[in-house]
C-alpha positions in Angstrom: 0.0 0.0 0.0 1.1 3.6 -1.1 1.6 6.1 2.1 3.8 8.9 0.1 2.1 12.4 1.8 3.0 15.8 0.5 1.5 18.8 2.4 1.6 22.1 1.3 0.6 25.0 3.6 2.1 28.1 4.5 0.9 28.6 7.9 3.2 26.6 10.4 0.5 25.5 12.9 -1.7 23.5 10.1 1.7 21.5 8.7 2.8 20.4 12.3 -0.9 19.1 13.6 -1.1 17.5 9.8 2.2 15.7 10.0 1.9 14.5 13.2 -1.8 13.2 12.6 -0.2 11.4 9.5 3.2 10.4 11.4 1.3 8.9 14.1 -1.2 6.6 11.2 2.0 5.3 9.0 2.3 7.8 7.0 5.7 9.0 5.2 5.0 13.1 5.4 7.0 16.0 3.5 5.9 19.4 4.3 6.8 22.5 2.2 5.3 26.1 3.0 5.6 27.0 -0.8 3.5 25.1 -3.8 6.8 26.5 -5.7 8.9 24.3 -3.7 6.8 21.6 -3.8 6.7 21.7 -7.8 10.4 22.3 -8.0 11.1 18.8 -5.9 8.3 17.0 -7.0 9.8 13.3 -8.9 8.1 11.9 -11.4 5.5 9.5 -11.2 5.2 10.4 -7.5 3.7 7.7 -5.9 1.7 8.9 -3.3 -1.1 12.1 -2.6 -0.6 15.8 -2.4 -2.5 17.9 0.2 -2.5 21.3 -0.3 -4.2 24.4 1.2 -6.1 27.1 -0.9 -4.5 30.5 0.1 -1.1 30.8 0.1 0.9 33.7 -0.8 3.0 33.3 -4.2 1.4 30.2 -6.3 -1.9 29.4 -4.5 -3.3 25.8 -4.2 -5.7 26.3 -7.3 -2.5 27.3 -9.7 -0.4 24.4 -8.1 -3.6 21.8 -8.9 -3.2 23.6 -12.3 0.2 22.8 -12.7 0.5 19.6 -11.4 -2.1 18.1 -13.7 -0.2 19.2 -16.4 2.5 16.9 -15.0 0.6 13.8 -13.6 -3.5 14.5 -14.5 -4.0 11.4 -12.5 -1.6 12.4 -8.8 -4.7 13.1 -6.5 -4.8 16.6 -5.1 -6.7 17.2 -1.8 -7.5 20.8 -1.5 -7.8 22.7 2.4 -10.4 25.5 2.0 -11.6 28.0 4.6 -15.3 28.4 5.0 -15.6 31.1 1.8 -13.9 29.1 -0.3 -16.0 26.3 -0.8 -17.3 27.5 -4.2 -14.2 27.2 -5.4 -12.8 24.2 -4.1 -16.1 22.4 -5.6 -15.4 23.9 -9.4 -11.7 23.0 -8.7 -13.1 19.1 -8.4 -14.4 19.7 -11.7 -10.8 20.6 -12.8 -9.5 17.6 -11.5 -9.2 17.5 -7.7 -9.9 14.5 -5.8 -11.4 16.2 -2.9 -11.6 18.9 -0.7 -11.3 19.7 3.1 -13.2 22.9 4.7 -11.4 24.0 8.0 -11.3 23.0 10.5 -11.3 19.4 10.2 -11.3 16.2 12.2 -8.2 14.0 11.9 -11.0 11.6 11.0 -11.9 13.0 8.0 -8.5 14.1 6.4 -7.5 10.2 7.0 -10.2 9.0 5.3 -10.2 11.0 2.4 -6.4 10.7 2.3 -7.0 6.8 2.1 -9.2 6.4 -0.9 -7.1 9.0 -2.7 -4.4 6.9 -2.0 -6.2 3.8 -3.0 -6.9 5.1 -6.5 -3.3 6.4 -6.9 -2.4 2.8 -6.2 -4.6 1.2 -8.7 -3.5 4.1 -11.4 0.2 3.3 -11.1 -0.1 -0.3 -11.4 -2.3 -0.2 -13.9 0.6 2.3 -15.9 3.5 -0.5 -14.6 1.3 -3.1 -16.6 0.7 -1.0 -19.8 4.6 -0.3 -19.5 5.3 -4.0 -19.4 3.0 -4.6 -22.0 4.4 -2.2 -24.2 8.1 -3.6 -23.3 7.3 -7.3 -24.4 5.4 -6.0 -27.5 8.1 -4.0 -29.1 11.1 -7.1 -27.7 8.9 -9.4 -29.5 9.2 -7.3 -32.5 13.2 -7.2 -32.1 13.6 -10.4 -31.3 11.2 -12.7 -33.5 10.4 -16.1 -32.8 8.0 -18.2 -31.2 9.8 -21.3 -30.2 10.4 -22.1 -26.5 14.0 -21.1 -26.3 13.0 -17.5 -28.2 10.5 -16.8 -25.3 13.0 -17.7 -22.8 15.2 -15.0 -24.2 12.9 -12.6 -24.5 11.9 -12.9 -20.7 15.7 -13.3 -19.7 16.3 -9.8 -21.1 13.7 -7.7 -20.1 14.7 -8.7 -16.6 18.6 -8.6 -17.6 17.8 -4.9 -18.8 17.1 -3.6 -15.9 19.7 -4.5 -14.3 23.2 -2.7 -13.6 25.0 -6.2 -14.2 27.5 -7.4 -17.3 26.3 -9.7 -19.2 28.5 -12.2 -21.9 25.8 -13.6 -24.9 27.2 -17.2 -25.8 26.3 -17.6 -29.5 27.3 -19.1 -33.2 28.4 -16.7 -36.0 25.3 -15.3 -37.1 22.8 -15.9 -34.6 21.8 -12.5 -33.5 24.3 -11.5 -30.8 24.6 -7.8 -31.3 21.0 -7.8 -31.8 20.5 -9.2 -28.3 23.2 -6.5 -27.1 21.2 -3.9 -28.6 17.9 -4.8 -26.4 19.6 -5.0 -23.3 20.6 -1.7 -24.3 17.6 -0.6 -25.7 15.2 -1.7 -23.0 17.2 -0.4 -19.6 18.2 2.4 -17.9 20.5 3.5 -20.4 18.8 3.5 -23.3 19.3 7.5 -23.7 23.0 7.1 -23.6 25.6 5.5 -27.0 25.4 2.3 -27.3 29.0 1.7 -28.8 29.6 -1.9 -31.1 33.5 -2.8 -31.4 34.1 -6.4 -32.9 37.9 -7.5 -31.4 38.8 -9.7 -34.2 38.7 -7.1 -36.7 41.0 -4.8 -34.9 44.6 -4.8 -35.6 46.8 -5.9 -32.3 48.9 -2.4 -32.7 45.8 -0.1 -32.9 43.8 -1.9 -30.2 44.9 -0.3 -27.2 44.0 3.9 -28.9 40.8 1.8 -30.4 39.6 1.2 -27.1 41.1 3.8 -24.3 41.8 6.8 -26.7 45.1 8.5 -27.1 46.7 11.7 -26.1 48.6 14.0 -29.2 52.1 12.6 -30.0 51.5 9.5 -27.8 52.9 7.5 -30.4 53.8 7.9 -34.3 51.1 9.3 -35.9 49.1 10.3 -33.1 47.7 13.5 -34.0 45.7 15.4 -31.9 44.0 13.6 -29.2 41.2 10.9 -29.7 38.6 9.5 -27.2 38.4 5.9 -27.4 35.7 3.9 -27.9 35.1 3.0 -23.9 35.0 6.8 -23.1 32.8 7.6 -25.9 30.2 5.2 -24.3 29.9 6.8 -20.8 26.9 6.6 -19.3 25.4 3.8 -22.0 26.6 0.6 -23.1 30.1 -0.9 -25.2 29.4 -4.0 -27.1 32.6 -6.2 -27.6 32.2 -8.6 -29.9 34.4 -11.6 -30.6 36.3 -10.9 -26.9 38.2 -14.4 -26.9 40.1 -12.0 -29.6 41.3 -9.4 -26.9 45.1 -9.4 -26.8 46.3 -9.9 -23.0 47.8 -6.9 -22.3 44.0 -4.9 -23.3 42.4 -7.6 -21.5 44.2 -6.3 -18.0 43.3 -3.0 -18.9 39.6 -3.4 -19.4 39.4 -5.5 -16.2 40.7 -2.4 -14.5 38.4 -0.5 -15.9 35.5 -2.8 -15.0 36.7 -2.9 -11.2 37.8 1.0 -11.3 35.4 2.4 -13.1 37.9 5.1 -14.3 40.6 4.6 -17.8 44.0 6.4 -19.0 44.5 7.4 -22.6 47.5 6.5 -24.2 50.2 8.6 -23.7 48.3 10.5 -20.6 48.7 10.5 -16.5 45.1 11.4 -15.6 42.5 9.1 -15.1 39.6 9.4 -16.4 35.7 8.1 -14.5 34.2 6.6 -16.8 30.3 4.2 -16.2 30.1 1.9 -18.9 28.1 -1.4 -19.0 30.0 -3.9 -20.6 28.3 -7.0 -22.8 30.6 -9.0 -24.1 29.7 -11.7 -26.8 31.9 -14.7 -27.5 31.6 -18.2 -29.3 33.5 -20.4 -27.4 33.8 -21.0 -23.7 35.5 -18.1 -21.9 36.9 -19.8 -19.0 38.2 -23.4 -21.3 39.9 -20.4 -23.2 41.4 -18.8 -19.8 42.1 -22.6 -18.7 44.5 -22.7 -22.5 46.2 -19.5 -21.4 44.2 -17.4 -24.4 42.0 -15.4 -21.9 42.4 -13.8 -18.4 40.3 -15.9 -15.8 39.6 -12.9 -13.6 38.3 -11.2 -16.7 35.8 -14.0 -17.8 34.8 -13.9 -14.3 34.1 -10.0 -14.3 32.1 -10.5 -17.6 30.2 -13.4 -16.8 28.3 -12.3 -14.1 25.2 -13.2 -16.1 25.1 -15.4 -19.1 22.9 -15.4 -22.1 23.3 -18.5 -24.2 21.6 -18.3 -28.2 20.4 -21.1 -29.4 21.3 -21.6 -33.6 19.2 -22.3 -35.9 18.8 -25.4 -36.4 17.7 -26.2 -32.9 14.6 -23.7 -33.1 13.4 -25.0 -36.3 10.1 -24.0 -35.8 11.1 -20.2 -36.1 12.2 -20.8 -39.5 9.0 -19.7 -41.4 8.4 -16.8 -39.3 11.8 -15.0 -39.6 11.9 -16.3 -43.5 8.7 -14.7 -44.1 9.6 -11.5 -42.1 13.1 -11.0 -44.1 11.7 -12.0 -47.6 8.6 -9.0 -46.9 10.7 -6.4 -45.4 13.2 -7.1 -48.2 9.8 -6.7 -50.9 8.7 -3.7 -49.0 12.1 -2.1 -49.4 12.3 -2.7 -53.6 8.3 -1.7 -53.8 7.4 -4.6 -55.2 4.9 -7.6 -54.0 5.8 -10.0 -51.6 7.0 -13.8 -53.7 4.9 -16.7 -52.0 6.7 -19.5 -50.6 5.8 -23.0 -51.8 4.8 -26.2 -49.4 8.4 -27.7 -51.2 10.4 -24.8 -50.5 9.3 -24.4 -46.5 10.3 -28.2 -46.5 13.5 -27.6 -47.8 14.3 -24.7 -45.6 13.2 -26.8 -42.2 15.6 -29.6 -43.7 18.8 -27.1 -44.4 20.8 -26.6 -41.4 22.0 -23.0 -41.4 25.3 -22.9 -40.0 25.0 -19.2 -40.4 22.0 -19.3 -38.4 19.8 -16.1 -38.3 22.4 -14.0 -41.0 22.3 -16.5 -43.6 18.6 -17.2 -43.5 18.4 -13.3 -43.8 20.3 -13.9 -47.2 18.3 -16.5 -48.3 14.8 -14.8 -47.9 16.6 -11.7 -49.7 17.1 -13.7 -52.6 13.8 -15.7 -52.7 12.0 -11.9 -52.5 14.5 -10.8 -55.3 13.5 -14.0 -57.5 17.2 -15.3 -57.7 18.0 -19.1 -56.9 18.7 -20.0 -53.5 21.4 -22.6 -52.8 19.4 -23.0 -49.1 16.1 -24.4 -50.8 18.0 -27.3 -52.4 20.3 -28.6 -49.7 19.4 -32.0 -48.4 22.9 -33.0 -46.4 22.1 -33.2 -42.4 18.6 -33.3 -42.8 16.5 -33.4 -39.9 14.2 -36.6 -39.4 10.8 -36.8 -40.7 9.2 -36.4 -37.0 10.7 -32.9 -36.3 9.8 -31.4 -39.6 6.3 -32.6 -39.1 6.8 -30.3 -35.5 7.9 -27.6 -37.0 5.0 -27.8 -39.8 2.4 -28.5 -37.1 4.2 -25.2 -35.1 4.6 -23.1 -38.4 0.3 -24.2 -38.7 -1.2 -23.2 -35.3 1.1 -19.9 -35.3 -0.6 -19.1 -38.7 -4.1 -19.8 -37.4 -3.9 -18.2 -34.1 -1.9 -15.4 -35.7 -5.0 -15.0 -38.8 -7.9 -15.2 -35.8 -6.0 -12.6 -33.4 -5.5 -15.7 -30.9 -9.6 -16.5 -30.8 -9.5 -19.9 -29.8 -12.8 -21.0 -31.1 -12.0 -19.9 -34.6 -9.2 -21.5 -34.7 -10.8 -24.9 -33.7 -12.9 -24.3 -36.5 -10.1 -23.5 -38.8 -7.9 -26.3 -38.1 -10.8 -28.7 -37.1 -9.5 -29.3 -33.9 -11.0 -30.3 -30.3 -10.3 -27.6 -27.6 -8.0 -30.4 -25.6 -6.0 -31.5 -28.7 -5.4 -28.2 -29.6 -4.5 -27.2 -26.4 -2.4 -30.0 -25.7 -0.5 -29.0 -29.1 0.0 -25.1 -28.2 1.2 -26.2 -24.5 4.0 -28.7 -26.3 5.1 -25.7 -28.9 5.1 -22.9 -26.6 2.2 -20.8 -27.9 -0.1 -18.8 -25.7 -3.1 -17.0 -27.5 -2.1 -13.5 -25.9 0.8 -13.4 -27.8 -1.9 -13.0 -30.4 -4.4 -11.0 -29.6 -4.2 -7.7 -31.1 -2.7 -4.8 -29.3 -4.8 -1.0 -30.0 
């Protein structure tokens, strides 16, 4: 239960008998004699009620309602009137307050009224909190597409990793989506505001890394001039992104673990250190620490980036996501030339569940590029490493019930009716694929 209290009153007798009444029933108080006070240290989405008086010299309590429902049109406002102004406190209702208060008044009655006010201001925020989440998972579903098991398991270890002032190291094959992952941890926290700064290790000469990453001061070494911020100060505040980091020479490695633990960095060539407050991801294809245990990777450093691990699952062992991110690519792709999407045959959906894609997510991106530009794909006529017969008939079935649920906005009758189904088969089929009709029902 909320029990936030502002009161706002300029005579000093009526804010000490109010606090203490509110002191004494639980209540966490903050008095200010001035509504311009009050408005100038107000936070946002302040989760509790304001009680303010009338009269006051300066802003009065009918300009401070005024301006506080242009913040929050939803923060209750409970107005103290002296006997005269009742008029007004009642056409300042209509405005928007949730009550008034004539003086004097019983302890009694301002708890009560103070109560419900905070009971609606209870139900308004949570009701906000699960519009927000809402909104979150909507636009991370758009982001990150896919509806099998694995792909919903991301999705929710994410949202929660966002939040979060933690490093995280994404575990993943070449082309299955790792920066993209970065990106939404970015995207969907805190620092979202702030750069969100990519740097793949690999492709970084061994002699250039160590300006690359921490900057360099003019004349710090041949060539050097002017001075350059590097890539980690660039990012204060937000997020650095290094990809491939079981390509970090050892010598940078020791130097980013300092700046991990320190928080601060020194440019080449310079004395001063610098505070930096970076979040670090870190993404990486083989094992981290079976890399420090071969003496190619600091183990205090894989310890520092591994406090929480996100492992992506390739291709080939979320087959059922096939036809949706094929269908997504090979539209976008058709949207982007202006010309109509190409249909994809019962043959071709085969082939593409049978074809491995051991450049997961980027090479199936190529192959619905071609197939919406009409040009041959290799992809739709490999048959080595096909799956079995049993778990392309899953992923049909999956591909199926996505489609129908999808076309009838997650109704579940309809689809019965489409896919001529009984209720228990059907759900028996969505629980063993992963598919829950709200992920369907149309968001207005």
């Amino acid at each position: 239960m909320l029990n936030s209290v502002i009161v706002v009153d300029d005579e000093a007798s009526i804010r000490s008998a109010v606090e203490q009444w509110l002191s004494l029933s639980g209540f966490e108080v903050q008095l200010f004699d001035r509504a311009q006070a009050c408005l100038a240290q107000l936070p946002a989405h302040f989760p509790g009620v304001i009680i303010s008086d009338v009269r006051m010299p300066g802003m009065d309590g009918l300009q401070l309602l005024e301006a506080l429902q242009q913040q929050d049109p939803d923060l209750p406002v409970i107005l103290l009137t002296g006997h005269g102004d009742v008029p007004m406190a009642v056409d300042a209702m209509r405005r928007g307050a949730y009550d008034f208060l004539e003086k004097p008044f019983t302890p009694q009655h301002l708890l009560g009224s103070l109560r419900r006010a905070l009971e609606k201001r209870q139900l308004v925020l949570e009701n906000r909190r699960l519009h927000e989440q809402a909104d979150l998972k909507s636009r991370l579903e758009s982001a990150l597409l896919g509806m099998s098991q694995g792909l919903q398991q991301l999705r929710r270890q994410v949202l929660e990793l966002a939040a979060l002032p933690v490093n995280v190291l994404i575990r993943g094959e070449t082309g299955s989506g790792k920066e993209r992952v970065a990106r939404c941890l970015h995207d969907f926290g805190p620092r979202a505001g702030k750069p969100f700064v990519a740097l793949n290790c690999a492709a970084i000469p061994e002699a250039l890394f160590e300006a690359e990453l921490f900057g360099h001061e003019s004349g710090a070494f041949t060539g050097a001039q002017g001075k350059r911020i590097g890539k980690l100060e660039y990012a204060d505040g937000g997020t650095v992104f290094l990809d491939e980091i079981e390509s970090m020479p050892l010598a940078q490695q020791a130097k980013l673990l300092r700046v991990i633990q320190e928080q601060t960095l020194e440019r080449l060539g310079a004395n001063q250190s610098i505070r930096v407050d970076v979040r670090v991801i870190a993404a990486t294809k083989p094992d981290l620490l079976e890399e420090a245990r071969a003496g190619r990777f600091r183990e205090d450093l894989a310890y520092r980036l591994n406090v929480a691990e996100l492992r992506l699952a390739p291709l080939r062992e979320r087959r059922e996501d096939i036809p949706l991110l094929f269908e997504h690519f090979a539209r976008h792709c058709a949207e982007r030339l202006g010309r109509p999407a190409a249909p994809i045959s019962g043959a071709q959906l085969t082939q593409l569940l049978a074809h491995d894609w051991p450049g997961n997510v980027r090479e199936l991106a190529n192959a619905a590029e071609r197939h919406a530009l009409g040009l041959d794909s290799p992809e739709l006529h490999a048959h080595a490493g096909s799956p079995s017969l049993a778990e392309q008939l899953e992923a049909f079935e999956a591909q199926c019930l996505r489609a129908a649920l999808r076309q009838h906005q997650g109704e579940i009758k309809s689809v019965m009716e489409a896919l001529q189904l009984p209720r228990r088969t059907l759900n028996e089929k969505m629980h063993r694929h992963g598919l829950v009709r709200e992920d369907f029902i149309e968001r207005r």
